[in-house]
KELO-281246 format. One record per atom (N, C-alpha, C): atom name; residue number from 0; z, x negated, y; residue in three letters. Coordinates in Angstrom, 1 decimal, always signed. Layout:
BEGIN
<rec CA; NUM; <Z; X; Y>; Ala>
...
END
This chain:
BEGIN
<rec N; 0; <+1.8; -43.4; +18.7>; Unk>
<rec CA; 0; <+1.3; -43.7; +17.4>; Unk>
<rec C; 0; <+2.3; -43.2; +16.3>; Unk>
<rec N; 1; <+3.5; -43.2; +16.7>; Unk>
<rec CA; 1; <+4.7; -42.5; +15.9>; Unk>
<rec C; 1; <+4.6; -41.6; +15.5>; Unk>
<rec N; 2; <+4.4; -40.7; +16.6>; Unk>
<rec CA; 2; <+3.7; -39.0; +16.5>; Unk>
<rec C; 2; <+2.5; -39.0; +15.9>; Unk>
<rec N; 3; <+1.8; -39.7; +15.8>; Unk>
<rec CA; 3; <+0.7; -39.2; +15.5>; Unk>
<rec C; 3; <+0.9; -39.5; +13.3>; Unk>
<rec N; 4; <+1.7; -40.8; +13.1>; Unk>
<rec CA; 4; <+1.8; -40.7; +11.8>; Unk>
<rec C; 4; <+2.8; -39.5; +11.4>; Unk>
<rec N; 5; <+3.9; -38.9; +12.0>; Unk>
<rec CA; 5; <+4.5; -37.8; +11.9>; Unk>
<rec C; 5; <+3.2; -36.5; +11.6>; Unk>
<rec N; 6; <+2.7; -36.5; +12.2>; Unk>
<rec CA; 6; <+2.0; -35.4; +12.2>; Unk>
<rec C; 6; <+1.2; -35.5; +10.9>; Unk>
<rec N; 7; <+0.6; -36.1; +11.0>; Unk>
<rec CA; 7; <-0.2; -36.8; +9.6>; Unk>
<rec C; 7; <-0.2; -36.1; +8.2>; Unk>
<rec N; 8; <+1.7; -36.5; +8.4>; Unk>
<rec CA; 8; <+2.8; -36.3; +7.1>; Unk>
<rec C; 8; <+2.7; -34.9; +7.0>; Unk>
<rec N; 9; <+3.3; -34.4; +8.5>; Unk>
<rec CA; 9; <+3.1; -33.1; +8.1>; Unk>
<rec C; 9; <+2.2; -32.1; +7.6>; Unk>
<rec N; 10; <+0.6; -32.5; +8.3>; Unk>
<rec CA; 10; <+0.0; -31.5; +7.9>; Unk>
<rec C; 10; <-0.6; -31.7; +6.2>; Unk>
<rec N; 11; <-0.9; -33.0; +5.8>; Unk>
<rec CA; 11; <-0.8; -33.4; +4.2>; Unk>
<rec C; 11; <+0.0; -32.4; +3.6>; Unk>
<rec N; 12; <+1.3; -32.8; +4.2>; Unk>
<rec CA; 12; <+2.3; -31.7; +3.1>; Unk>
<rec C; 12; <+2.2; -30.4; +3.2>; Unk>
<rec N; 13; <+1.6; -29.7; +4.2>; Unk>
<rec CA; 13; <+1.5; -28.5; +4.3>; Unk>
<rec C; 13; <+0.4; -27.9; +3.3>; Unk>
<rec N; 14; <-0.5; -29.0; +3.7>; Unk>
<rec CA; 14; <-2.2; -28.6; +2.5>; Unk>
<rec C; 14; <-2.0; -28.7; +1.1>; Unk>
<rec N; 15; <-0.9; -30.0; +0.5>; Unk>
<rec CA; 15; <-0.5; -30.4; -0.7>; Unk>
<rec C; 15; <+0.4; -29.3; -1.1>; Unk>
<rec N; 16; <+0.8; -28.6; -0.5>; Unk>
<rec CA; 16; <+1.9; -27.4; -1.4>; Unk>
<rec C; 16; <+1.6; -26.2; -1.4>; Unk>
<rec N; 17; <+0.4; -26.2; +0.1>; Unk>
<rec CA; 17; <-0.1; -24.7; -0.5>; Unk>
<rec C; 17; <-0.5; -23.9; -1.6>; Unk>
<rec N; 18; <-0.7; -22.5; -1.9>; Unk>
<rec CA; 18; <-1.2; -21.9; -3.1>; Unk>
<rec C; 18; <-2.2; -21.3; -2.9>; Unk>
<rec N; 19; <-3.1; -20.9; -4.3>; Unk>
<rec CA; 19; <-3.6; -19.8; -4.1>; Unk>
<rec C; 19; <-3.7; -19.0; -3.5>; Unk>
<rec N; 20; <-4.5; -18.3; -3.1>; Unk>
<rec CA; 20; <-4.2; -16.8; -2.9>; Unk>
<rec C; 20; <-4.5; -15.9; -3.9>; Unk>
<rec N; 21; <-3.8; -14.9; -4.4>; Unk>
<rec CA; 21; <-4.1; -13.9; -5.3>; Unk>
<rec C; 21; <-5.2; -13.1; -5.1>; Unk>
<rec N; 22; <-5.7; -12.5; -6.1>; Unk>
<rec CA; 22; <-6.7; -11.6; -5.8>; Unk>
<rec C; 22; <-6.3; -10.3; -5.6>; Unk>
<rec N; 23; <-6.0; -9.9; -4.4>; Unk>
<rec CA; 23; <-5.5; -9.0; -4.0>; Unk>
<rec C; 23; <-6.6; -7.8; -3.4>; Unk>
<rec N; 24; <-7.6; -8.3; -3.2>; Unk>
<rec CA; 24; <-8.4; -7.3; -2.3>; Unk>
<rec C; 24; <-9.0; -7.2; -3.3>; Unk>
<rec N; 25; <-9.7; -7.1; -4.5>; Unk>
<rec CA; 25; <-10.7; -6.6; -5.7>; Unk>
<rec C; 25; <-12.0; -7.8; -5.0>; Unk>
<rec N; 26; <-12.2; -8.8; -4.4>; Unk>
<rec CA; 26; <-13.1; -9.4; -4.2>; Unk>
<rec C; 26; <-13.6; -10.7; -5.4>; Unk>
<rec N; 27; <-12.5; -11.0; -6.2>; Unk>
<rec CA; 27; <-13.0; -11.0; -7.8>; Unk>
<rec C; 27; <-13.6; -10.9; -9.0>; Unk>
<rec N; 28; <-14.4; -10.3; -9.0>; Unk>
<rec CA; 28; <-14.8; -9.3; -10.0>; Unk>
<rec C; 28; <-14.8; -10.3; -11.4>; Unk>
<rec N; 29; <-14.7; -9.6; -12.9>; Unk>
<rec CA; 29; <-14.7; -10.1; -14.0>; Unk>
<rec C; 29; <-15.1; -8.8; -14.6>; Unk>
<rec N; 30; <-16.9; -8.5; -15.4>; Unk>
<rec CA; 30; <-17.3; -8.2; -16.1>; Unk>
<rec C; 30; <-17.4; -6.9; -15.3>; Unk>
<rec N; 31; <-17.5; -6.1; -13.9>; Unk>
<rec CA; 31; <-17.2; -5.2; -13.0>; Unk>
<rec C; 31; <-16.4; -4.6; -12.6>; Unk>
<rec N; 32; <-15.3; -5.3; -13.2>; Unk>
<rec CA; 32; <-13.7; -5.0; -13.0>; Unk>
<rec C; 32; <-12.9; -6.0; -11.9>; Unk>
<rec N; 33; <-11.7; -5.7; -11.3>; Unk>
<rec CA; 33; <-11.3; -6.5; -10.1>; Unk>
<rec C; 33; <-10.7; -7.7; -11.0>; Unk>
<rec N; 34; <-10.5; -9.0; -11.2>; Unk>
<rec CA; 34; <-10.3; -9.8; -11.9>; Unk>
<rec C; 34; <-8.4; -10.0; -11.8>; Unk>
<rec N; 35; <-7.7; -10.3; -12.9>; Unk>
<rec CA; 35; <-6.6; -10.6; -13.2>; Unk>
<rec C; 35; <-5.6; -8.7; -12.7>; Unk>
<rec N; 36; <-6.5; -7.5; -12.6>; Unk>
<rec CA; 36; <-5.7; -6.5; -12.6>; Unk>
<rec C; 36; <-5.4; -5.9; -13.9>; Unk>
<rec N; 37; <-5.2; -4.9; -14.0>; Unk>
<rec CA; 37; <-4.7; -4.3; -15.2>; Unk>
<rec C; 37; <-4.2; -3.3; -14.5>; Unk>
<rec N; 38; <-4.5; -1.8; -16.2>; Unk>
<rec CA; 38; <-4.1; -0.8; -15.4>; Unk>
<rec C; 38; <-3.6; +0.1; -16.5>; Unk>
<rec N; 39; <-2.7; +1.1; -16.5>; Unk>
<rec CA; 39; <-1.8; +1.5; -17.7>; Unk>
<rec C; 39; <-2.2; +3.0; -17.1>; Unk>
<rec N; 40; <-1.8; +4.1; -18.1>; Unk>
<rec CA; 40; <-2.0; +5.8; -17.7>; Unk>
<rec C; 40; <-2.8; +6.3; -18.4>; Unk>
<rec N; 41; <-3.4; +7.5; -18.1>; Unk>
<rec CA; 41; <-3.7; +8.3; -18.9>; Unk>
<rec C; 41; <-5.6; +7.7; -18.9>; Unk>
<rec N; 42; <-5.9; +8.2; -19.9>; Unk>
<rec CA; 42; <-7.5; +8.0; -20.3>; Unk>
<rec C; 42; <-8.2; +8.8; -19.4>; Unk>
<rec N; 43; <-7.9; +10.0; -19.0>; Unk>
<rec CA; 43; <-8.7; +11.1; -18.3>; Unk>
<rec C; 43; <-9.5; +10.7; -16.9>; Unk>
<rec N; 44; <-8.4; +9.3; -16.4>; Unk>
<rec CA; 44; <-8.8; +8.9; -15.4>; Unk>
<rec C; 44; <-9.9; +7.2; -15.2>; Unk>
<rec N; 45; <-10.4; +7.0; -14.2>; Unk>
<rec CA; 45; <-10.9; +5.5; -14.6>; Unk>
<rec C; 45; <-10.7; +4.9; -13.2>; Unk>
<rec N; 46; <-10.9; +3.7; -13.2>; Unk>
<rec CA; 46; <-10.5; +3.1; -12.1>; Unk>
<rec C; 46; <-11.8; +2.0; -12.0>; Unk>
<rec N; 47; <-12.3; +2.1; -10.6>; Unk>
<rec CA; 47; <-13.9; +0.8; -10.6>; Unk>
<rec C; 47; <-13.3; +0.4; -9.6>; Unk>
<rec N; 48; <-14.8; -0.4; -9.0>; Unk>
<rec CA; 48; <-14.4; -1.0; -7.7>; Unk>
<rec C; 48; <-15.5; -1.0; -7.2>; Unk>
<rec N; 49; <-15.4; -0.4; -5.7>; Unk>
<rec CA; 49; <-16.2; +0.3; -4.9>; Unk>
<rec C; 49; <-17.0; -0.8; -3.9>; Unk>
<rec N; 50; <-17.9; -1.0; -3.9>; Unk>
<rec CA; 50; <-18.6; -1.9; -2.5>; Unk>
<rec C; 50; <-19.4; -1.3; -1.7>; Unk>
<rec N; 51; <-19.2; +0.2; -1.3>; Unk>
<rec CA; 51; <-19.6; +1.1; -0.1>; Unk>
<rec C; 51; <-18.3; +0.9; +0.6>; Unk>
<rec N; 52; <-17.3; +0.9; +0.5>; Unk>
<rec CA; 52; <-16.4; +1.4; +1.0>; Unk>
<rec C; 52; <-15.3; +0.8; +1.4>; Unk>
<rec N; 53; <-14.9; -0.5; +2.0>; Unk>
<rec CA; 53; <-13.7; -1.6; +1.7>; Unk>
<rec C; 53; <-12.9; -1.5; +3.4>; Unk>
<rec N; 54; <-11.2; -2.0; +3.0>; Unk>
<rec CA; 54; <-10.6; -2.1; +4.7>; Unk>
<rec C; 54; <-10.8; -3.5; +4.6>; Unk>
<rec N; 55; <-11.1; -4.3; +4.0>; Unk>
<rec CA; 55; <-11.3; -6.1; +4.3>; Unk>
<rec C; 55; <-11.8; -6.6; +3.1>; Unk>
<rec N; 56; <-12.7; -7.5; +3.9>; Unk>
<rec CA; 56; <-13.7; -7.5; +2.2>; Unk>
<rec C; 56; <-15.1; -7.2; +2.2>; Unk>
<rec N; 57; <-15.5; -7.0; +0.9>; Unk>
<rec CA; 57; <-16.7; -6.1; +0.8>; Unk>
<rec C; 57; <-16.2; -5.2; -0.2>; Unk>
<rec N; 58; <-15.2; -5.4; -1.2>; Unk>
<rec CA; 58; <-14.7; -4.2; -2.1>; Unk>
<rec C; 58; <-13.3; -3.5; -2.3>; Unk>
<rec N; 59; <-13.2; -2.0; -2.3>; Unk>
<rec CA; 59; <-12.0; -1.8; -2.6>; Unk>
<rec C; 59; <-11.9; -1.5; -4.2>; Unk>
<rec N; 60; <-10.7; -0.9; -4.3>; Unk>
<rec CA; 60; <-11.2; +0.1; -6.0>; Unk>
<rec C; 60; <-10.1; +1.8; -5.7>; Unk>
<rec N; 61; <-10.5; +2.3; -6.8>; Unk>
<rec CA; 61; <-9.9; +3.7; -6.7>; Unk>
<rec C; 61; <-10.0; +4.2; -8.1>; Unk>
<rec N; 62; <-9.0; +5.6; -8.4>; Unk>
<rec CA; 62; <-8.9; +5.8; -8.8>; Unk>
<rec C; 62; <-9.5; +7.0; -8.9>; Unk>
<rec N; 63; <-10.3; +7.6; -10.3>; Unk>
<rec CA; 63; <-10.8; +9.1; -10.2>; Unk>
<rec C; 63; <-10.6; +9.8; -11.4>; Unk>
<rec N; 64; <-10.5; +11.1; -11.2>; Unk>
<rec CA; 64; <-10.1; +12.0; -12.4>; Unk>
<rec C; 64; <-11.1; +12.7; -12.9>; Unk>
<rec N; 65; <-11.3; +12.7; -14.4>; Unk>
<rec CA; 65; <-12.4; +13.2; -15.0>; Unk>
<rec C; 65; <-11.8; +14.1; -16.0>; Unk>
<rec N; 66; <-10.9; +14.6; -16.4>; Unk>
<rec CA; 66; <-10.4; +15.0; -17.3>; Unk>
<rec C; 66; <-9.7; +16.8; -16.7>; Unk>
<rec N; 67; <-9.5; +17.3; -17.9>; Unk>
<rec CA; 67; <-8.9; +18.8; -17.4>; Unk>
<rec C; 67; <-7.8; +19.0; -17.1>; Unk>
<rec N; 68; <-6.6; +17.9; -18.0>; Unk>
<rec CA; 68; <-5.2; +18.1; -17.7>; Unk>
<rec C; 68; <-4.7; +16.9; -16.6>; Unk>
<rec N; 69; <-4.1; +17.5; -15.4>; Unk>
<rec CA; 69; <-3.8; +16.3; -14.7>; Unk>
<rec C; 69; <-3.0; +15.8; -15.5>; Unk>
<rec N; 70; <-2.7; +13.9; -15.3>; Unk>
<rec CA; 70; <-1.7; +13.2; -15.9>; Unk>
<rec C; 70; <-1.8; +11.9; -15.2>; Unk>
<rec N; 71; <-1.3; +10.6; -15.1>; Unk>
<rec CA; 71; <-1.8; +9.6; -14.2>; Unk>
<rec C; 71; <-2.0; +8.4; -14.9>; Unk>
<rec N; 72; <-2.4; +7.6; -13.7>; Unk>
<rec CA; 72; <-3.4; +6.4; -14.2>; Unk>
<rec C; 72; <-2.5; +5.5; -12.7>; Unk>
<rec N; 73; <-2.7; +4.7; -13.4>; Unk>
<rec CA; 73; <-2.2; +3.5; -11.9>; Unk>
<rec C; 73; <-2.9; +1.9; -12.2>; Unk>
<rec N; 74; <-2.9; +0.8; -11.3>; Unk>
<rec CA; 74; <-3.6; +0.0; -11.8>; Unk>
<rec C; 74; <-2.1; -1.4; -11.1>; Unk>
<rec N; 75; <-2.1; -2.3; -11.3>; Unk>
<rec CA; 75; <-1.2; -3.3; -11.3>; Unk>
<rec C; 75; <-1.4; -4.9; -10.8>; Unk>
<rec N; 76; <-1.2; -5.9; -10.3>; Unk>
<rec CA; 76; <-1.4; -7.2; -10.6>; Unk>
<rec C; 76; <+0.1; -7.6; -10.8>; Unk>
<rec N; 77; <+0.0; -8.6; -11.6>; Unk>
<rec CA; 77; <+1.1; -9.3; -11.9>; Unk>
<rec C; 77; <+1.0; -11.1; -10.7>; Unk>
<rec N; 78; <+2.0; -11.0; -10.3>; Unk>
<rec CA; 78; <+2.0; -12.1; -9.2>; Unk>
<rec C; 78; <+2.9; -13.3; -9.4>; Unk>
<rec N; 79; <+2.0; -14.2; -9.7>; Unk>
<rec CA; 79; <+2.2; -15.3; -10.6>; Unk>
<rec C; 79; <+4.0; -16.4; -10.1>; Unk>
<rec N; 80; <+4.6; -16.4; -10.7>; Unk>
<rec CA; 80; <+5.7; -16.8; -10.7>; Unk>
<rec C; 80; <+6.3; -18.8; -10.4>; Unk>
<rec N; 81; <+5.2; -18.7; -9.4>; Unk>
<rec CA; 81; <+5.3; -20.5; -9.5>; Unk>
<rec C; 81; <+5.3; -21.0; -8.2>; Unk>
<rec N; 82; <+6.8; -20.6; -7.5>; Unk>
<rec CA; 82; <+7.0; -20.8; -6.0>; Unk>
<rec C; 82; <+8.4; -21.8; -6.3>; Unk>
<rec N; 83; <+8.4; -23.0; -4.7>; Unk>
<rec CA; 83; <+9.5; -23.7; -5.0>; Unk>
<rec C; 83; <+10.9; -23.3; -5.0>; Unk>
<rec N; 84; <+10.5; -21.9; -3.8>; Unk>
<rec CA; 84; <+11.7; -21.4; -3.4>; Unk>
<rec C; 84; <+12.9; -21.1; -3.9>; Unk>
<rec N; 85; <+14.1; -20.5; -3.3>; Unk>
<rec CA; 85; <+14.6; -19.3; -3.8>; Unk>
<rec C; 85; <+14.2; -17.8; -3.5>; Unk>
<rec N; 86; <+13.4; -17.9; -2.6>; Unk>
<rec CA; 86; <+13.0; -16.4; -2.2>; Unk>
<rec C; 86; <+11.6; -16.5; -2.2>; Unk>
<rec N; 87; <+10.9; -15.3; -2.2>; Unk>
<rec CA; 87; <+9.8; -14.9; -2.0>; Unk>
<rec C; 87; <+9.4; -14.3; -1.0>; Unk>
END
């Protein structure tokens, strides 16, 4: 019975402090875009998100060039800052 209230504890607190998961895979979407990304670079290029084509998921995204002079485009998530730790 000991063990078993031990255990109890534990897995509560395991479920109680879990997080989110980020949207990492583009499975998100906001307005056809991958939700909470953002992407800085040159205009020539655009960045969607693909659902032919995914490694887990149903979507990836990518980036493509339409423009004449190469220059670059990249896309970003920011990863939200609200862990108990000291490390990540």
């Amino acid at each position: 019975m000991k063990y078993s209230i031990h255990l109890l504890c534990l897995l509560f607190s395991f479920f109680a402090y879990s997080q989110a998961t980020p949207n990492l895979d583009f499975e998100t979407l906001e307005n056809d875009q991958a939700a909470k990304w953002s992407s800085f670079g040159s205009d020539t290029y655009t960045i969607e998100v693909d659902t032919t084509i995914a490694y887990s998921g149903k979507n990836s995204g990518y980036i493509a060039y339409e423009g004449s002079t190469p220059d670059f485009k990249a896309c970003s998530y920011s990863v939200p800052a609200n862990y108990d730790g000291q490390k990540i």
